[in-house]
N, C-alpha and C positions, 0 to 999 in steps of 0.2 A: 586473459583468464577472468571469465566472470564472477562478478562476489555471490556467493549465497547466503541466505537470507530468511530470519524470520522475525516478522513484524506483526506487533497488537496492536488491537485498534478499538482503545478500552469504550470508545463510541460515550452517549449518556449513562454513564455509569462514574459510581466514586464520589463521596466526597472528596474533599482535600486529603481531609486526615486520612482515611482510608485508603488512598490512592499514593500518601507518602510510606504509609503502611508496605502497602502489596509492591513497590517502589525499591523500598528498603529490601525488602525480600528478597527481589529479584537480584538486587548488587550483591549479598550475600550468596545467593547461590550463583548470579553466572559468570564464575571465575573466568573457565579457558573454555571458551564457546567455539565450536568447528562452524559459525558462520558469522556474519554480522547481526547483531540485533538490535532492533529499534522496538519503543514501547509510545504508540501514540495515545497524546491523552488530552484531554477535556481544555479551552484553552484557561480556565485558571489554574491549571494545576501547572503549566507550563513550567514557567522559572522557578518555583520551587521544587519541581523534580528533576529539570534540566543543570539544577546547583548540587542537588540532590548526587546524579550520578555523574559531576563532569570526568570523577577520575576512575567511572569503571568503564566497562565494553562497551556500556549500554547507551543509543541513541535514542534522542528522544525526539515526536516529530506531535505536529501540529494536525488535528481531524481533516483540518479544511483552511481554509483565509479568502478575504474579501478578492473583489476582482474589481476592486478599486485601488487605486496609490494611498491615498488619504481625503480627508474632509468630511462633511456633513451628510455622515453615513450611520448615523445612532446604531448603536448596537454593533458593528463590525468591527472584525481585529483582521487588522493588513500585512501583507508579508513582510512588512519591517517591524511592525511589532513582532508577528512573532519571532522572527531571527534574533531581533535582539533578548530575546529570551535566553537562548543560548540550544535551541533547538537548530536538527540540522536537515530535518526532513519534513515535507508536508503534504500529509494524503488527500489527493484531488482526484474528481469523477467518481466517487463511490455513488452505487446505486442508489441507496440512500436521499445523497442530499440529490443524485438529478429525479428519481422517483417524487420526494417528499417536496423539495422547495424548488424545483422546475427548473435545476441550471441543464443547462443548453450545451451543444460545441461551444460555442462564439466563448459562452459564460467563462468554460472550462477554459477556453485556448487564453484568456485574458489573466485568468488563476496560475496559469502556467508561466505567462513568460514572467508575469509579478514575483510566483517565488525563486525562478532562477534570477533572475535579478537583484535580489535581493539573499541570493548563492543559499536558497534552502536547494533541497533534491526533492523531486515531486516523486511519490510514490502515485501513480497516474493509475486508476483503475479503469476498467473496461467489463463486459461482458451481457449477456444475453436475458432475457426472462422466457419462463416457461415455456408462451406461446409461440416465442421465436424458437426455443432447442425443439419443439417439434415439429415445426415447420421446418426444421431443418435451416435457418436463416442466419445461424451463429454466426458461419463465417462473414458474413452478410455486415451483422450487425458489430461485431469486434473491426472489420475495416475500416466502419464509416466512422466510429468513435475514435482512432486514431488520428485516421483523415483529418475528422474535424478540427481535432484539437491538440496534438501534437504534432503530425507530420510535416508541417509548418517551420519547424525549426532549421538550424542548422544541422549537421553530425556531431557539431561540437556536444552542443546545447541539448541535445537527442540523448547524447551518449551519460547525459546527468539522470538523466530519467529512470525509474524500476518502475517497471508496468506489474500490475496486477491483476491477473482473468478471476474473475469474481464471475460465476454460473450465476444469475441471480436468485434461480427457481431453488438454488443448495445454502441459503445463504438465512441460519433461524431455524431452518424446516426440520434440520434432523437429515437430510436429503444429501448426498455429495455424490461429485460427479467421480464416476470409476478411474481409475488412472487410465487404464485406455483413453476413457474420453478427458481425461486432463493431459495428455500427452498431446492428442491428435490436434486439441487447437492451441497447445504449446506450441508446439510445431509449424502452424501454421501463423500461428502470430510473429515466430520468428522470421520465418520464409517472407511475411510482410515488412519486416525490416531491412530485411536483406535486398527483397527489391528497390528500398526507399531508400537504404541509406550504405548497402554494400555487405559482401561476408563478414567484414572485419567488425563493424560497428553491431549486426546483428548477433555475432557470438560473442560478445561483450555483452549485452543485453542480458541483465536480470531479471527474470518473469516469475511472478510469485502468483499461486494458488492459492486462492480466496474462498470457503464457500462451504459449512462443516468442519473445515480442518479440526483434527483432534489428536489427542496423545496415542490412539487406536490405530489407525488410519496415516498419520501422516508417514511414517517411511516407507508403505507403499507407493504413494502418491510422490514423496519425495526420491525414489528411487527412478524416475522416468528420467530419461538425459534432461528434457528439455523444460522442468520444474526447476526450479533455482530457490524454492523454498516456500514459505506459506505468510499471507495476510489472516493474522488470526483474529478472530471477534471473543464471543463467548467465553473458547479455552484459557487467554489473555488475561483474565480476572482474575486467575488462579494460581499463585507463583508456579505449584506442583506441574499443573497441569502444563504451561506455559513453558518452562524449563525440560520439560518428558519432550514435548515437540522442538525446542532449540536440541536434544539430544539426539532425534531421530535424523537431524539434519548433518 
């Protein structure tokens, strides 16, 4: 049985204060949640929110981490730092940082095995930009970004992973992709696991929708078999809002 899932991804945003704030919030409202929730946040805010909620639902995960082990690396925090925060998840491949700061497969496949090794769970993003969903090249482009960078694993180590299709062209714009077409390379992102890693491991597979999600929209979207729940940006900031979509789930 697959978990379902809905994950923020408060991105550059928040102070501390503010973030123990919106923090607080969220323990107070999400008593008995119908999925799993994680709240990813900024890496200072880490251990103090990861202390913050260790005795509520709520997990907390890390944006990103180096694809280094350690050393003279100014500026990086590694997935033993963050683990020992007391976070249990760490979002890698978001469009974002391979848009803005050029990581790679190779970068990403390196991020990966560091946080399971270090027993965080990658929330592994994936998905397309404008000029590919018109070209038609999605499926194209969701393959090779797996390929590159996780399919590499065991089924053990596979089976740690929540993947995330993030549309990229829906992601900011106001723009979300229809549940039809969130379904259809749901569907087929699973069908790729299945090939790589068998029925059993594939329908265990969490696959989260990334990309506009909002309190509007999501149990549409969330109502597809093959959505396992949503990577939220924006709505995320907002306990209201953030808590309306843990509910549509």
């Amino acid at each position: 049985m697959r978990t379902k899932m809905v994950a923020g991804n408060w991105k550059m945003n928040m102070t501390l204060q503010e973030g123990v704030v919106l923090a607080t919030e969220l323990k107070n409202q999400v008593v008995n949640p119908s999925c799993a929730v994680v709240i990813g946040t900024p890496f200072i805010h880490l251990a103090t929110v990861a202390e913050l909620l260790k005795d509520s639902p709520i997990a907390v995960a890390a944006e990103n981490c180096a694809d280094k082990e350690k050393g003279a690396y100014t500026g990086e925090v590694s997935a033993a730092m963050v683990a020992s925060t007391g976070a249990e998840y760490c979002i890698l491949g978001h469009s974002e940082r391979r848009a803005y700061y050029g990581e790679t497969y190779e970068i990403l496949k390196d991020k990966v095995e560091l946080a399971l090794a270090n027993n965080l769970r990658p929330i592994f993003c994936i998905g397309e930009v404008k000029e590919e969903r018109e070209a038609g090249k999605q499926n194209e482009v969701v393959k090779a970004q797996l390929e590159g960078s996780v399919f590499h694993l065991s089924a053990e180590d596979f089976g740690k992973i929540v993947l995330a299709y993030e549309p990229v062209w829906a992601i900011g714009t106001g723009l979300t992709a229809t549940p039809e077409q969130a379904q259809e390379i749901h569907a087929y992102i699973r069908g790729l696991v299945a090939e790589k890693y068998g029925e059993q491991v594939a329908e265990d597979c969490t696959i989260l929708y990334g990309g506009s999600c909002n309190a509007k929209n999501a149990a549409e979207l969330f109502a597809n078999p093959d959505v396992d729940g949503g990577l939220i940006g924006g709505a995320s900031l907002k306990a209201a809002d953030f808590c309306a979509i843990i509910a549509a789930r």
